[in-house]
mmCIF file of the N, C-alpha and C atoms, coordinates in Angstrom:
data_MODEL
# 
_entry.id   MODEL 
# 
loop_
_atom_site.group_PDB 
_atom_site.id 
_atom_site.type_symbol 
_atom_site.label_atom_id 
_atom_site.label_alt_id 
_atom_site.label_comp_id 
_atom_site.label_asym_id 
_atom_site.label_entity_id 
_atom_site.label_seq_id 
_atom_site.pdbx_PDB_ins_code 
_atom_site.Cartn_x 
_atom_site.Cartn_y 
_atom_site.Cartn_z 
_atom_site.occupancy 
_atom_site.B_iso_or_equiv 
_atom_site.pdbx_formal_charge 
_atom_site.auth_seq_id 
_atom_site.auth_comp_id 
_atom_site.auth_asym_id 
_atom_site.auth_atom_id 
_atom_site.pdbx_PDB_model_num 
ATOM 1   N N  . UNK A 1 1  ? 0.846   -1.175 0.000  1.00 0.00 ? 1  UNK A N  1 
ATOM 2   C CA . UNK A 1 1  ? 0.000   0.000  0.000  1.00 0.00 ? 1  UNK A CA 1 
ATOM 3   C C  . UNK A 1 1  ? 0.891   1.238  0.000  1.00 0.00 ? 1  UNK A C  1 
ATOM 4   N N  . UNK A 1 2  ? 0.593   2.178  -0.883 1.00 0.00 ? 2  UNK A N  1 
ATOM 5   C CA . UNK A 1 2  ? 1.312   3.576  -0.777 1.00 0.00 ? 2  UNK A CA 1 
ATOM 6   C C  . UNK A 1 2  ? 1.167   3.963  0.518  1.00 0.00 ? 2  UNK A C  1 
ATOM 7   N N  . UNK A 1 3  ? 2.039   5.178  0.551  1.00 0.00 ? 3  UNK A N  1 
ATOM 8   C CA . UNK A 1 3  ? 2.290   6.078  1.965  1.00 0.00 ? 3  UNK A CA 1 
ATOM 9   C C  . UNK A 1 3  ? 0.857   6.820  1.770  1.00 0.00 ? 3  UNK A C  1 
ATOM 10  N N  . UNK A 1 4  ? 0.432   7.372  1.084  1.00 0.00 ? 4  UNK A N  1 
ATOM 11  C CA . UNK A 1 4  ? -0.444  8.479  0.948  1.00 0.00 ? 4  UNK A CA 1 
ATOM 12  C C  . UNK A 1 4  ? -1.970  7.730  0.748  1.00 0.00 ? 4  UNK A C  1 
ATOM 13  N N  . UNK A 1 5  ? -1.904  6.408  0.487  1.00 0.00 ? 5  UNK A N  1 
ATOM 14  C CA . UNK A 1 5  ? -3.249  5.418  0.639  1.00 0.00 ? 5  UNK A CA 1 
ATOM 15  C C  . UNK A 1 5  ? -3.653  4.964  2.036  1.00 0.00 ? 5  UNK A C  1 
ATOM 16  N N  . UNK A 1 6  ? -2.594  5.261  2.941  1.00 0.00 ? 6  UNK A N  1 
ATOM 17  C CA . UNK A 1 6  ? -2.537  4.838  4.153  1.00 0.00 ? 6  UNK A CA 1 
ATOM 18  C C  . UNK A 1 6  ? -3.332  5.762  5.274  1.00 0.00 ? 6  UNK A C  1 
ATOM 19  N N  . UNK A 1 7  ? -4.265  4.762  5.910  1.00 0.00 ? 7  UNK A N  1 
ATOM 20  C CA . UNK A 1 7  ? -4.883  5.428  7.041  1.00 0.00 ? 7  UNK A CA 1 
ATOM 21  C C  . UNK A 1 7  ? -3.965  5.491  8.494  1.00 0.00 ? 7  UNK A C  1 
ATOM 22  N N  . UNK A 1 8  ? -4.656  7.060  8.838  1.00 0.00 ? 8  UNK A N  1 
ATOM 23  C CA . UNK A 1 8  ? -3.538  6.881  9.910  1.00 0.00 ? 8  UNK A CA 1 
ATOM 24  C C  . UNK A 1 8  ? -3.477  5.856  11.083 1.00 0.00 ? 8  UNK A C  1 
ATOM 25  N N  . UNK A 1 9  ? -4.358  5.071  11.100 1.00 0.00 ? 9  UNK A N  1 
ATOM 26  C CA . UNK A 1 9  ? -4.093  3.470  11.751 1.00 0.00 ? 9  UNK A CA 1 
ATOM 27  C C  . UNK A 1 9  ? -3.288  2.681  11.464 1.00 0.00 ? 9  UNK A C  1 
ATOM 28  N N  . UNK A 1 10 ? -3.292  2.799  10.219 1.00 0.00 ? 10 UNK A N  1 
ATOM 29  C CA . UNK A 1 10 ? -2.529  1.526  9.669  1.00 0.00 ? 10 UNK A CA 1 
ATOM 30  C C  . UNK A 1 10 ? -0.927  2.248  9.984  1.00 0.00 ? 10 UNK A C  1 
ATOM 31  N N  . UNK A 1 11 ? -0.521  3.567  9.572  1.00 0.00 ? 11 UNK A N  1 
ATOM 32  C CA . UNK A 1 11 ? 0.615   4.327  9.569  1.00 0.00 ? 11 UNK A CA 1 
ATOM 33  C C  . UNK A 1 11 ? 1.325   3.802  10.517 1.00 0.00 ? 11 UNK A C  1 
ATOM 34  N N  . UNK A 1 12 ? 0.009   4.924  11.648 1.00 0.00 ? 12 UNK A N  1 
ATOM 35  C CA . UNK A 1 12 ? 0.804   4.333  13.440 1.00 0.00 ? 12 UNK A CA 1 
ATOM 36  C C  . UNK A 1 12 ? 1.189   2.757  13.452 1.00 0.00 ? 12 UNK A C  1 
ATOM 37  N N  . UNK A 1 13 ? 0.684   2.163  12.884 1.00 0.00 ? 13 UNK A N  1 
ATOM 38  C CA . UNK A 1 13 ? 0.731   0.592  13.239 1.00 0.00 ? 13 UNK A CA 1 
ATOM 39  C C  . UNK A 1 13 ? 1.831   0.487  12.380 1.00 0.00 ? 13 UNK A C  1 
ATOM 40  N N  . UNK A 1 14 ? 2.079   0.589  11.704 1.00 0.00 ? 14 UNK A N  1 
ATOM 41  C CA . UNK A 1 14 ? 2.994   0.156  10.964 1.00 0.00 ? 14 UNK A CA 1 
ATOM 42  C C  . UNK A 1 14 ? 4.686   0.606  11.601 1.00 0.00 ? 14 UNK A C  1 
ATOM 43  N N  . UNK A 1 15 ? 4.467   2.227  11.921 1.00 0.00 ? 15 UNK A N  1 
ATOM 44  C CA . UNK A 1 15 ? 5.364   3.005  12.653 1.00 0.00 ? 15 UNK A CA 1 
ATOM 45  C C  . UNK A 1 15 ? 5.864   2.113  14.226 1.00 0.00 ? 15 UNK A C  1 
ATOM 46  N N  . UNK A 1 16 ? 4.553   1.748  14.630 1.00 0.00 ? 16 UNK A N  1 
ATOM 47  C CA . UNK A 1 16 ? 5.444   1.376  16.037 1.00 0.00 ? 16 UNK A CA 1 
ATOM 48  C C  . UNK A 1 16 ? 6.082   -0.537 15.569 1.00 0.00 ? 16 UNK A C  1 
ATOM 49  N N  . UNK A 1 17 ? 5.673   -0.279 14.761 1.00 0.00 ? 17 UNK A N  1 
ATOM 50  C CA . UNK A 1 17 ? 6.543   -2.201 14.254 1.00 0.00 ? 17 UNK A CA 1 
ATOM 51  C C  . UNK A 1 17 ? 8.406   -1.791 13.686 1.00 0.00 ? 17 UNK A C  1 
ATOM 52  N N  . UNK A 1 18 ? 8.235   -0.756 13.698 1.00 0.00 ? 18 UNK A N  1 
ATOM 53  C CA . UNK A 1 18 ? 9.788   0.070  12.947 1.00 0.00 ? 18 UNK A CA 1 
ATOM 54  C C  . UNK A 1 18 ? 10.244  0.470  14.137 1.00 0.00 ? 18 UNK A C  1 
ATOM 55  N N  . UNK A 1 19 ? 9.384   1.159  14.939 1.00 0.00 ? 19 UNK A N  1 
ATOM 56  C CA . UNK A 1 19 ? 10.422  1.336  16.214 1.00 0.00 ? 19 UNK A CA 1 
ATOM 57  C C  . UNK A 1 19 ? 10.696  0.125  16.932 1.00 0.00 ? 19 UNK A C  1 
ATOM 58  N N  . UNK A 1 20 ? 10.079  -0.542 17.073 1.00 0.00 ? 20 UNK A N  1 
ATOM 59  C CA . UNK A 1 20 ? 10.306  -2.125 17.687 1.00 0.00 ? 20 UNK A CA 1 
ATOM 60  C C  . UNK A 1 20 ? 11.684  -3.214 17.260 1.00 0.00 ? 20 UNK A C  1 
ATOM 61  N N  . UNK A 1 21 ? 11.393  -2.893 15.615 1.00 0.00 ? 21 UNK A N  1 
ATOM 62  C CA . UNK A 1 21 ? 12.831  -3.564 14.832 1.00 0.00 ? 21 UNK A CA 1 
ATOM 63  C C  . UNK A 1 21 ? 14.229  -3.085 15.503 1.00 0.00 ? 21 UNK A C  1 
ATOM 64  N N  . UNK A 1 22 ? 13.519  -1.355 15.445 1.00 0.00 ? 22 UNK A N  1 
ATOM 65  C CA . UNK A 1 22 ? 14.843  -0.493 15.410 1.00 0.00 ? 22 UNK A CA 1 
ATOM 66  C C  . UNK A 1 22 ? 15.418  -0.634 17.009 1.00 0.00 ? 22 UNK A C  1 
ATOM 67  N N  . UNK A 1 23 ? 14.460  -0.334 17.718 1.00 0.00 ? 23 UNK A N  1 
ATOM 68  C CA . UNK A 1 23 ? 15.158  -1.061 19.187 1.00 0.00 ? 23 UNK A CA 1 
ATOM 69  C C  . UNK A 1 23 ? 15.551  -2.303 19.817 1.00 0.00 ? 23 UNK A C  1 
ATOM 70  N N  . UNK A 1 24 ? 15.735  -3.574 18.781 1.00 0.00 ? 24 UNK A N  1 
ATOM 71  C CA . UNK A 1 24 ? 16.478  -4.567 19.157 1.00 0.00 ? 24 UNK A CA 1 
ATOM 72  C C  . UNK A 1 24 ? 18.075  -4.203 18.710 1.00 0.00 ? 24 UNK A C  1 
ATOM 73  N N  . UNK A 1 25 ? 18.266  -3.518 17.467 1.00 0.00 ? 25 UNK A N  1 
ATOM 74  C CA . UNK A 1 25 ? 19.367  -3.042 17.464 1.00 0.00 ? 25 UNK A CA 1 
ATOM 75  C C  . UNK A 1 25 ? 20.410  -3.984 16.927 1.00 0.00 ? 25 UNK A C  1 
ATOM 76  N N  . UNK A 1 26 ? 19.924  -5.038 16.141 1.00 0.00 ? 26 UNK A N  1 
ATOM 77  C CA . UNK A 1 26 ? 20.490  -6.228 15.792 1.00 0.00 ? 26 UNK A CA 1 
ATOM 78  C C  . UNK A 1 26 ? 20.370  -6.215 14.148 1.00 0.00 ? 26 UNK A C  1 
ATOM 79  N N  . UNK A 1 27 ? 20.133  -5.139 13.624 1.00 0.00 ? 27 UNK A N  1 
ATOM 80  C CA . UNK A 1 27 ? 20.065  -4.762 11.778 1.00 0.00 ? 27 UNK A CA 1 
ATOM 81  C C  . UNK A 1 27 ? 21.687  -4.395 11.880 1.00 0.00 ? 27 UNK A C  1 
ATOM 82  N N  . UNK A 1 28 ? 21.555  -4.488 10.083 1.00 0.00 ? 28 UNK A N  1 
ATOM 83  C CA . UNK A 1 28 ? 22.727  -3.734 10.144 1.00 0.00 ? 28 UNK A CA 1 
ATOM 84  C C  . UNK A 1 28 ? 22.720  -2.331 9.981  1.00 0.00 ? 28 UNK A C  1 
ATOM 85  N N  . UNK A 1 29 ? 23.734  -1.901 9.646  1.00 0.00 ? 29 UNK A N  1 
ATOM 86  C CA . UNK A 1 29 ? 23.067  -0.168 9.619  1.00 0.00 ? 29 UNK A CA 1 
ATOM 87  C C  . UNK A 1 29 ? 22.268  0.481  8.617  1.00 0.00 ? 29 UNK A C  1 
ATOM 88  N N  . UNK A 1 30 ? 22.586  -0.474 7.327  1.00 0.00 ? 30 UNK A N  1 
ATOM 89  C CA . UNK A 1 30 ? 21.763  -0.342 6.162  1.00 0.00 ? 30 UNK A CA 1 
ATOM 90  C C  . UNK A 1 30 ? 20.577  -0.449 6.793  1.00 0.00 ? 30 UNK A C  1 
ATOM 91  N N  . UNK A 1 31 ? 19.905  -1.357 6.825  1.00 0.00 ? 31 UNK A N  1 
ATOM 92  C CA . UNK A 1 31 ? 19.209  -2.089 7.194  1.00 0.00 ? 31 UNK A CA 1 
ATOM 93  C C  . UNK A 1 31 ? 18.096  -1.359 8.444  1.00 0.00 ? 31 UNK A C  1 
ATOM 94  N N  . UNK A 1 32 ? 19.142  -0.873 8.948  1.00 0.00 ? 32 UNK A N  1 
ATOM 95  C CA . UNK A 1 32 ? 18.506  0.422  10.350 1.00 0.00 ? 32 UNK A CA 1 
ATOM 96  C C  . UNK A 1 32 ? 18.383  1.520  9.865  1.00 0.00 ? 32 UNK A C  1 
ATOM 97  N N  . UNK A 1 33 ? 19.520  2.049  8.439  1.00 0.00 ? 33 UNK A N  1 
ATOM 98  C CA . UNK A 1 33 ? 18.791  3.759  8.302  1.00 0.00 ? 33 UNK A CA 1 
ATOM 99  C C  . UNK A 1 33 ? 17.630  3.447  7.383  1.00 0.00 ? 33 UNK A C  1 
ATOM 100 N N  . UNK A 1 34 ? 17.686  2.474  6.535  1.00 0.00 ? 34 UNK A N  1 
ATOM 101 C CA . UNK A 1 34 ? 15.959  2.452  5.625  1.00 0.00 ? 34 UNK A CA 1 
ATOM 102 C C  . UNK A 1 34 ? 15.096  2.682  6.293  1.00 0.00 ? 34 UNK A C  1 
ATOM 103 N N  . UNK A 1 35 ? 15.380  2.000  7.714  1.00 0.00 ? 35 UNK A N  1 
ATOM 104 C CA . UNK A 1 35 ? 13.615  1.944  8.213  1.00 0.00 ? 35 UNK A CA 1 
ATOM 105 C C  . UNK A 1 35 ? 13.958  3.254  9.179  1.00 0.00 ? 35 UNK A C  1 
ATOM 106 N N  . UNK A 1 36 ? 14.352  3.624  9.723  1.00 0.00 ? 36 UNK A N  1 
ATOM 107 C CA . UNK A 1 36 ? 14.697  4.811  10.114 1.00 0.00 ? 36 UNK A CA 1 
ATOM 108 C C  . UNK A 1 36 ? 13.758  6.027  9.304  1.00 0.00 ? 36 UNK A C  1 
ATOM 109 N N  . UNK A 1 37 ? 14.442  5.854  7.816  1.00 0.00 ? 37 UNK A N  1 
ATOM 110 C CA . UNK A 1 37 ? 13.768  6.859  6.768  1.00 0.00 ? 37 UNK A CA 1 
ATOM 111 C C  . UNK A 1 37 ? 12.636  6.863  6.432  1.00 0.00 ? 37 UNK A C  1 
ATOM 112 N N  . UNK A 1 38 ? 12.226  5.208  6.558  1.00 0.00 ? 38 UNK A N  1 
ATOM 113 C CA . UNK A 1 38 ? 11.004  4.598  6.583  1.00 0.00 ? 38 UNK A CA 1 
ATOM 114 C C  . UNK A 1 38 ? 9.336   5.372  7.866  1.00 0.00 ? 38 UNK A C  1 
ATOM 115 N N  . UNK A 1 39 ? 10.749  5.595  8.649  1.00 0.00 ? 39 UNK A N  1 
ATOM 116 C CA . UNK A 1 39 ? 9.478   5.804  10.029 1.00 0.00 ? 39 UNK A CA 1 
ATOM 117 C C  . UNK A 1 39 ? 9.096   7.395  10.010 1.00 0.00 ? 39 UNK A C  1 
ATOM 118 N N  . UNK A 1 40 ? 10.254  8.062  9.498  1.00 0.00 ? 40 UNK A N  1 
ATOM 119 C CA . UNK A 1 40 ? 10.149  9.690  8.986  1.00 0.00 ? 40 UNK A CA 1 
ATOM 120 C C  . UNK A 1 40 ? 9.049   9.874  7.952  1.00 0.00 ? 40 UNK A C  1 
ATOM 121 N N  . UNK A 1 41 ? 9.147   8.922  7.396  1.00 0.00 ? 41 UNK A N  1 
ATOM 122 C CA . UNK A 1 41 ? 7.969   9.150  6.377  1.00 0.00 ? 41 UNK A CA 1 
ATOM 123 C C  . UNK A 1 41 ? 6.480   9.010  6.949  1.00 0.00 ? 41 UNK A C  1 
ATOM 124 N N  . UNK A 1 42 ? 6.549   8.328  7.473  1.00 0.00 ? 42 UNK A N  1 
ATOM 125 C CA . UNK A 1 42 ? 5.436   7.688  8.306  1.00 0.00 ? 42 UNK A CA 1 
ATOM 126 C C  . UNK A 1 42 ? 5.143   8.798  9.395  1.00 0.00 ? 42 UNK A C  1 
ATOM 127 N N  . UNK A 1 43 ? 5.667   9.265  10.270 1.00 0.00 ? 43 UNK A N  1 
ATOM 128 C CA . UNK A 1 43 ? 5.838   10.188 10.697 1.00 0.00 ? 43 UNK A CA 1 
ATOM 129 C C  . UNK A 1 43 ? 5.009   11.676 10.466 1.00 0.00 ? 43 UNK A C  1 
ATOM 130 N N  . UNK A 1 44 ? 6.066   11.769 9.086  1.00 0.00 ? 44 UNK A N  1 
ATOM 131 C CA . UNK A 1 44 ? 5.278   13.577 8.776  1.00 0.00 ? 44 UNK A CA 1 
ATOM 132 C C  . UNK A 1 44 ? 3.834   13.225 7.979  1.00 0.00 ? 44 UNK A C  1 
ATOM 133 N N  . UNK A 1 45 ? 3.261   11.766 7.630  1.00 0.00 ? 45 UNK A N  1 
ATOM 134 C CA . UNK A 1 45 ? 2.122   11.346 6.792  1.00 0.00 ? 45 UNK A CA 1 
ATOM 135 C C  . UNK A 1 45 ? 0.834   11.846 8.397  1.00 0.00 ? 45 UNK A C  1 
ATOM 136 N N  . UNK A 1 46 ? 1.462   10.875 9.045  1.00 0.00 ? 46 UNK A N  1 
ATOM 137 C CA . UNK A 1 46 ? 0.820   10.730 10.133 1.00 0.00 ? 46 UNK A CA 1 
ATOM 138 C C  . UNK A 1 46 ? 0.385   12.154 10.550 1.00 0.00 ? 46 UNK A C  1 
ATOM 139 N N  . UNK A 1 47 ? 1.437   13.024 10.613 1.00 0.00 ? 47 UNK A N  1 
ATOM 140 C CA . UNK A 1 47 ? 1.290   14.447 11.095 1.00 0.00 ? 47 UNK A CA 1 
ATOM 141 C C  . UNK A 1 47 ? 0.614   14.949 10.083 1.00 0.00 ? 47 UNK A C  1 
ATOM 142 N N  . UNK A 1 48 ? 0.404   14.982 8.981  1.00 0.00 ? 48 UNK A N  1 
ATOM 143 C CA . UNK A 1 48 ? -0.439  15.507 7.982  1.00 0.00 ? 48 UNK A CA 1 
ATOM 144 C C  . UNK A 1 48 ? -1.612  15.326 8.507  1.00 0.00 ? 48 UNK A C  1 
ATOM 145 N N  . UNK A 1 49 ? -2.209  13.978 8.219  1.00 0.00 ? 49 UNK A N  1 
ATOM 146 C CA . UNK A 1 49 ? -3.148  13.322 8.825  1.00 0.00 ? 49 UNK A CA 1 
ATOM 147 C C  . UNK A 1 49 ? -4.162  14.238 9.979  1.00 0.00 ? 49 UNK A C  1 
ATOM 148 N N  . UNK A 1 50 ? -3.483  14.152 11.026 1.00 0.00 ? 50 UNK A N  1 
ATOM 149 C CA . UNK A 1 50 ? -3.573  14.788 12.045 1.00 0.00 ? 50 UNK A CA 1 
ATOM 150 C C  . UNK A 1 50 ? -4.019  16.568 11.660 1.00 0.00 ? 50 UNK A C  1 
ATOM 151 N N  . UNK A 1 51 ? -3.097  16.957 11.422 1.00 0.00 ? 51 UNK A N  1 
ATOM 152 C CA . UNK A 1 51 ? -3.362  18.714 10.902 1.00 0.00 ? 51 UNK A CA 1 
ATOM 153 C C  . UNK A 1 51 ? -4.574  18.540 10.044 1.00 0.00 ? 51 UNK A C  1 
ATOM 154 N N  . UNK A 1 52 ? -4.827  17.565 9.194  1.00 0.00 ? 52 UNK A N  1 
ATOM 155 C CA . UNK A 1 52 ? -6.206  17.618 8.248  1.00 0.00 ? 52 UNK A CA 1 
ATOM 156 C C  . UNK A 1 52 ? -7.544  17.460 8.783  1.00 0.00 ? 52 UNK A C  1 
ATOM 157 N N  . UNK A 1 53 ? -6.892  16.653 9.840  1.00 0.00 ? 53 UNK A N  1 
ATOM 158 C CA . UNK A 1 53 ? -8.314  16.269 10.927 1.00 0.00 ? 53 UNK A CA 1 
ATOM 159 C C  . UNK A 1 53 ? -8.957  17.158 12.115 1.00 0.00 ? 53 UNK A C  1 
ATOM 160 N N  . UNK A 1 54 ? -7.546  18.505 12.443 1.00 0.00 ? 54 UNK A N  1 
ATOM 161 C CA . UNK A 1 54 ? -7.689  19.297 13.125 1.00 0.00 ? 54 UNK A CA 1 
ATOM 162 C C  . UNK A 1 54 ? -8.618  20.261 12.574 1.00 0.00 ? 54 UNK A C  1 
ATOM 163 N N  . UNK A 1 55 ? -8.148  20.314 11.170 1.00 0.00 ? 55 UNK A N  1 
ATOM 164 C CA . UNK A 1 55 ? -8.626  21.670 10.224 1.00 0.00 ? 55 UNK A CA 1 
ATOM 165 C C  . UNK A 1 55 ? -9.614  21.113 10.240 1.00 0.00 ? 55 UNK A C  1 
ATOM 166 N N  . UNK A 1 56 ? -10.256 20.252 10.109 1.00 0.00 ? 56 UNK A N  1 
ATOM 167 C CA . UNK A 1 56 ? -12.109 19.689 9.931  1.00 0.00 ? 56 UNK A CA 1 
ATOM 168 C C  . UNK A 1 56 ? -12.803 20.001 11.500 1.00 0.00 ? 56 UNK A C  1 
ATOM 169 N N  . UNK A 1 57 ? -12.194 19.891 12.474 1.00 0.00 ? 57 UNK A N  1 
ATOM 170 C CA . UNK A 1 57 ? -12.407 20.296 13.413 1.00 0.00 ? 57 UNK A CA 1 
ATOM 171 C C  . UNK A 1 57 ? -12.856 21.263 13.909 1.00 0.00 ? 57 UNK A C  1 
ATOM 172 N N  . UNK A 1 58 ? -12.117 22.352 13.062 1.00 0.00 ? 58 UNK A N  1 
ATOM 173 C CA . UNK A 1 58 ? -11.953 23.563 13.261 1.00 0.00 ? 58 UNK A CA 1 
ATOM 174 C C  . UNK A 1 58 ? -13.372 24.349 12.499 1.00 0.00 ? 58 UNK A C  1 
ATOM 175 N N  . UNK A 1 59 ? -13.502 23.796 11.452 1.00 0.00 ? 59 UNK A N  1 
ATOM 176 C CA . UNK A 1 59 ? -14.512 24.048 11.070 1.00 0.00 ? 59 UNK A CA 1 
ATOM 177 C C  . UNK A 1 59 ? -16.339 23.907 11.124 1.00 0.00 ? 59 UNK A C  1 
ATOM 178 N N  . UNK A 1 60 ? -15.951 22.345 11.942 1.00 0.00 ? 60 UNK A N  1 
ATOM 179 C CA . UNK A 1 60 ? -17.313 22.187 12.499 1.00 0.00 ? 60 UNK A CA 1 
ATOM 180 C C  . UNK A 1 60 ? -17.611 23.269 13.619 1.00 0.00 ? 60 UNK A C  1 
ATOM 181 N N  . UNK A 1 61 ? -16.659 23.873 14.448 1.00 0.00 ? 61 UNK A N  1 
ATOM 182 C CA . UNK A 1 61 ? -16.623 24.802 15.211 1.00 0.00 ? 61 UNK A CA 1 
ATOM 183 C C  . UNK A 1 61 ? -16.931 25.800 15.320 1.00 0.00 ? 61 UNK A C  1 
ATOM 184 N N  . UNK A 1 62 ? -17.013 26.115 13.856 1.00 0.00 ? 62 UNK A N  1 
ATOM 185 C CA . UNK A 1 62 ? -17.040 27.565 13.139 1.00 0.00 ? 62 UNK A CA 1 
ATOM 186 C C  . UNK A 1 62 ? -18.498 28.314 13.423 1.00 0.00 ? 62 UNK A C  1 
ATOM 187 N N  . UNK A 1 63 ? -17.968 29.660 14.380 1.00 0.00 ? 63 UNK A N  1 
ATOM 188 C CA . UNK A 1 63 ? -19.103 30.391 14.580 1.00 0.00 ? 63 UNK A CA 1 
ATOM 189 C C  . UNK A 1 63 ? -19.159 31.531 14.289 1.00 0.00 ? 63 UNK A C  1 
ATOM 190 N N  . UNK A 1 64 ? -20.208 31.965 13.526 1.00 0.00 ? 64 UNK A N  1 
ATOM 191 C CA . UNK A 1 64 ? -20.219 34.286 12.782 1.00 0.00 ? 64 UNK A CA 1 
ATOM 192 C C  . UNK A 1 64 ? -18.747 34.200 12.360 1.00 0.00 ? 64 UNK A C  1 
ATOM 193 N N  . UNK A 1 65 ? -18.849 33.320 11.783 1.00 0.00 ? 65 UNK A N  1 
ATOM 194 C CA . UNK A 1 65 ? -17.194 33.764 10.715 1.00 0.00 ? 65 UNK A CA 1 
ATOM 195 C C  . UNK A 1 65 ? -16.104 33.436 11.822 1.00 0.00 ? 65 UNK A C  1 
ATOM 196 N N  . UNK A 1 66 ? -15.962 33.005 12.990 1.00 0.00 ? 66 UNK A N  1 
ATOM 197 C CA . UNK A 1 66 ? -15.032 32.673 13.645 1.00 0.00 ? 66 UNK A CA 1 
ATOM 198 C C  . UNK A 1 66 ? -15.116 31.460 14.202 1.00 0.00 ? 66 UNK A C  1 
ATOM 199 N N  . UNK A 1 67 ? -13.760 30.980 14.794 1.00 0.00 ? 67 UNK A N  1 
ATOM 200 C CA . UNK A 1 67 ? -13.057 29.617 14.575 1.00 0.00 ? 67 UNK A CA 1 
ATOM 201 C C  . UNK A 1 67 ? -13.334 29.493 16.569 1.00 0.00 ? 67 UNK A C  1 
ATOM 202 N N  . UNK A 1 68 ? -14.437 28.924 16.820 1.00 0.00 ? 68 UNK A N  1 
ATOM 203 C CA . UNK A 1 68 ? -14.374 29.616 18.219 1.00 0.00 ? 68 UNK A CA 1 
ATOM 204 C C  . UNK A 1 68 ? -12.839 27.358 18.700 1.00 0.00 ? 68 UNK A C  1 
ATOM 205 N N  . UNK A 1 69 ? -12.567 27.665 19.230 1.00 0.00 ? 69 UNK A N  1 
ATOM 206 C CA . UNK A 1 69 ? -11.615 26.207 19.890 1.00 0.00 ? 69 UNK A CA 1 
ATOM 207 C C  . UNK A 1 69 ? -11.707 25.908 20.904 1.00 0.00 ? 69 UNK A C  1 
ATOM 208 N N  . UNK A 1 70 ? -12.125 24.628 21.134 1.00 0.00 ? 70 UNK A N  1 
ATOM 209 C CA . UNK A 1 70 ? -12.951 24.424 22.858 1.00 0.00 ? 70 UNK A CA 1 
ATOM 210 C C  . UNK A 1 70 ? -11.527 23.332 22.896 1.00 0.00 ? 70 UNK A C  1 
ATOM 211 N N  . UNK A 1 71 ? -11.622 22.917 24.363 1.00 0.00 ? 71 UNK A N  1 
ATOM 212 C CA . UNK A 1 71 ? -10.657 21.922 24.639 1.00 0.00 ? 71 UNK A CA 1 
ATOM 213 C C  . UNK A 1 71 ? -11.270 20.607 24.945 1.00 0.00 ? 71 UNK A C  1 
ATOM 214 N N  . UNK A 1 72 ? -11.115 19.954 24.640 1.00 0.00 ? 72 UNK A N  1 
ATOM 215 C CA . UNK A 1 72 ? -11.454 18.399 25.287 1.00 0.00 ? 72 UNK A CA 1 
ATOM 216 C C  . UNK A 1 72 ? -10.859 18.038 26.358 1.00 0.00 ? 72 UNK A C  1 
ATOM 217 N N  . UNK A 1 73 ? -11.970 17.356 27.110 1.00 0.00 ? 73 UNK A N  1 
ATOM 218 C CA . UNK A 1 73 ? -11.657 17.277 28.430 1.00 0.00 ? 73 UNK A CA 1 
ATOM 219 C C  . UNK A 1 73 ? -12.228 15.771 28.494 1.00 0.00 ? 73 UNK A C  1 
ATOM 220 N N  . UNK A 1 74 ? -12.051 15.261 29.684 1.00 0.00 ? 74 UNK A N  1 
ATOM 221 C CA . UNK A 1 74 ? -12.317 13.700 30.431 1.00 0.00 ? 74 UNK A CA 1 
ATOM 222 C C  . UNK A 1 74 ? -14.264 13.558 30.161 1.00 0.00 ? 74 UNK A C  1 
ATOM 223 N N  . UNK A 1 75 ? -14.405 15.184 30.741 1.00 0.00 ? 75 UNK A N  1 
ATOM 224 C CA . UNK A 1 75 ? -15.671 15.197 30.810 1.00 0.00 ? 75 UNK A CA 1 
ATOM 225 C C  . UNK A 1 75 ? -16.397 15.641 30.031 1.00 0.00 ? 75 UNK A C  1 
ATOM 226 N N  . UNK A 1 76 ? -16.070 15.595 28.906 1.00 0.00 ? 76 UNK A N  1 
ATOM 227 C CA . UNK A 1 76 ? -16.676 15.891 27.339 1.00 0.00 ? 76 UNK A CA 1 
ATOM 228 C C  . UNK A 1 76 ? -17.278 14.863 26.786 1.00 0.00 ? 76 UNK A C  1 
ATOM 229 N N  . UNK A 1 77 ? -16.374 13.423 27.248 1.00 0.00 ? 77 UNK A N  1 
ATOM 230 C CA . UNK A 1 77 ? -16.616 11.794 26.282 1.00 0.00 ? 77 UNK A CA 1 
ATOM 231 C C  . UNK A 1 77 ? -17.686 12.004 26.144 1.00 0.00 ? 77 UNK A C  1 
ATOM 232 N N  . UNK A 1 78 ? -18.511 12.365 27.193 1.00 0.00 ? 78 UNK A N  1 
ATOM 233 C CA . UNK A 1 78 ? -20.262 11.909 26.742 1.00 0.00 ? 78 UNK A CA 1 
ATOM 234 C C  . UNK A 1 78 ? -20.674 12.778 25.129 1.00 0.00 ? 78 UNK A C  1 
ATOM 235 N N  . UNK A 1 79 ? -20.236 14.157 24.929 1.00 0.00 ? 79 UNK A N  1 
ATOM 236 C CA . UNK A 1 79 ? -20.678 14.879 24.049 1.00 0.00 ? 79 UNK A CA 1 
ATOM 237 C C  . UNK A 1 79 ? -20.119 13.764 23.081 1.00 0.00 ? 79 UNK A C  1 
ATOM 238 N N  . UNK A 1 80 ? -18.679 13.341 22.925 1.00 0.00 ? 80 UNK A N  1 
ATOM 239 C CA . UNK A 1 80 ? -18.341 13.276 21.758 1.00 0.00 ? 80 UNK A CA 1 
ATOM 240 C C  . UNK A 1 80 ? -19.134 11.827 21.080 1.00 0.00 ? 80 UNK A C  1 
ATOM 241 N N  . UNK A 1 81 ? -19.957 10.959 21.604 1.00 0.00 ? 81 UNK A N  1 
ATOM 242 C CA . UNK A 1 81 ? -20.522 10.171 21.304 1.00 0.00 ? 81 UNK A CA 1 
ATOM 243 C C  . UNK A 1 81 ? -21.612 10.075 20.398 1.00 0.00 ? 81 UNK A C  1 
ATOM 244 N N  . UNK A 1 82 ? -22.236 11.519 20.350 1.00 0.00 ? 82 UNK A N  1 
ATOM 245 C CA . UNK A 1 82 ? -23.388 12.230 19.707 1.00 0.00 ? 82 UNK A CA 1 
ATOM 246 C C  . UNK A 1 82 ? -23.433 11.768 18.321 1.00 0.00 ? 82 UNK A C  1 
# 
């Protein structure tokens, strides 16, 4: 699957299986900077991801032309179930 076909589930999932390799520490170095480069990628996808999901956020929010930003809290879960 491409980088950019990838949900950010699968990303993260995929990402923490690279940090896992990378902390046995038993690759060679080849072998350790691919996935290294591998997890950077994964990384700033993921962070995309994220910023795209914020910006939708932001917009359901949207009140008289302004961006009002509430915080989520423990005691919100119930709203967010709606």
């Amino acid at each position: 699957m491409k980088l950019n076909e990838m949900s950010f589930e699968d990303a993260y999932t995929k990402l923490e299986g690279i940090v896992e390799l990378l902390e046995t520490g038993e690759m060679t170095l080849e072998r350790s900077l691919a996935l290294f480069e591998e997890g950077v990628a994964l990384v700033r996808h993921c962070r995309c991801l994220l910023d795209t999901a914020e910006k939708r956020v932001e917009m359901i929010l949207k009140e008289d032309e302004q961006i009002t930003i509430k915080d989520f809290s423990v005691e919100d879960k119930g709203a967010a179930s709606l």
